[in-house]
Every structure is written in structure tokens, then in C-alpha cells.
C-alpha positions, 0 to 999 in steps of 0.5 A: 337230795331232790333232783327234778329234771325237766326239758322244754321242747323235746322229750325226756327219754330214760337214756338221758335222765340217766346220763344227767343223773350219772354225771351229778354222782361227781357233784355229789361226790365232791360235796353231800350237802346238796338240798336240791337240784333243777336240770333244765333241758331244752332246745332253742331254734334259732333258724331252720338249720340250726339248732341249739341244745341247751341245759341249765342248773341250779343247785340249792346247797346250805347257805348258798344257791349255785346256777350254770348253764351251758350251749353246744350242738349236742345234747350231751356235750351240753350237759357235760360242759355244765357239770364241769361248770357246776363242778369247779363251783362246788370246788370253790363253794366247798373250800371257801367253807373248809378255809374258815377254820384257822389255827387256834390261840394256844398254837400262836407263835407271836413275838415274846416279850424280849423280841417285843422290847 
């Protein structure tokens, strides 16, 4: 797995580097085949005052690419709201994929010929 985070307007420090990658063992937890993943970290100043802290994914899977982005006043709150995010669509991906197998033909309980007639 390749993870690359990177942050646009603001300086990546150890201390979140280490909270993304904590929070993207629950992905990885849920669903291993992860190829590749891009955090992007940024900062959007909209005015003065406000300011809105912004983080965004995508995560390269087999057969499928997932994206989530999320906004919040903090930083971190950002980054778990995308995980919750990111999560429920790994869930999703991960069942569509197990649901695939059905039941084979021998164990096919279909009408016998005399319910047929």
C-alpha cells in the first residue's frame, strides 16, 4: 500500500501525519486490498476571520477508485469526518464485491416435476 499525504497551505507536522495514518489502519482493517492512497490536507481562506480546514482522498482499490472530501473548523474534525466518509464506502465496496457468490446448482431447491404438472 502507498500512502501520500500532502497539504496545501499549511505545514504537515509528525503529530498529524501520524493521526491520518492512525485513522486509515480502520480502512485497512475492514478492507486489505488497498493499492493506493492521496490525502490532501489543505486550508481555504475564505475571509479574514474564517477559515476552512479541508481534507480530501482517494483511494485506489482493485477494480474501483473511491474519493471523499470533507470541511470543518478543525483540522482533525475534518479528517475524521472523511474517514467515516471513506469507511461506509469501503463497507459498501467490500459487500458488493462478497455478494457476488450465490448458491450453486446442486443445492437448487426448484419445483419437482410432480409440483411442475
Amino acid at each position: 500500500m502507498n500512502l501520500t499525504i500532502s497539504g496545501h497551505h499549511l505545514e504537515l507536522t509528525p503529530a498529524i501525519r501520524d493521526y491520518v495514518q492512525s485513522k486509515l489502519e480502520r480502512i485497512t482493517r475492514h478492507f486489505d486490498h488497498v493499492i493506493d492512497i492521496a490525502v490532501i490536507l489543505s486550508v481555504d481562506s475564505i475571509a479574514e476571520k474564517e477559515k476552512r480546514q479541508r481534507a480530501e482522498i482517494n483511494l485506489h482499490l482493485p477494480g474501483k477508485d473511491l474519493h471523499g472530501e470533507s470541511e470543518a473548523q478543525d483540522l482533525y474534525a475534518a479528517i475524521d469526518g472523511l474517514i467515516d466518509k471513506l469507511d461506509r464506502q469501503v463497507l459498501k465496496h467490500k459487500n458488493k464485491i462478497q455478494d457476488h457468490q450465490h448458491e450453486g446448482i446442486k443445492r437448487y431447491e426448484g419445483p419437482t416435476t410432480e409440483e411442475a404438472a
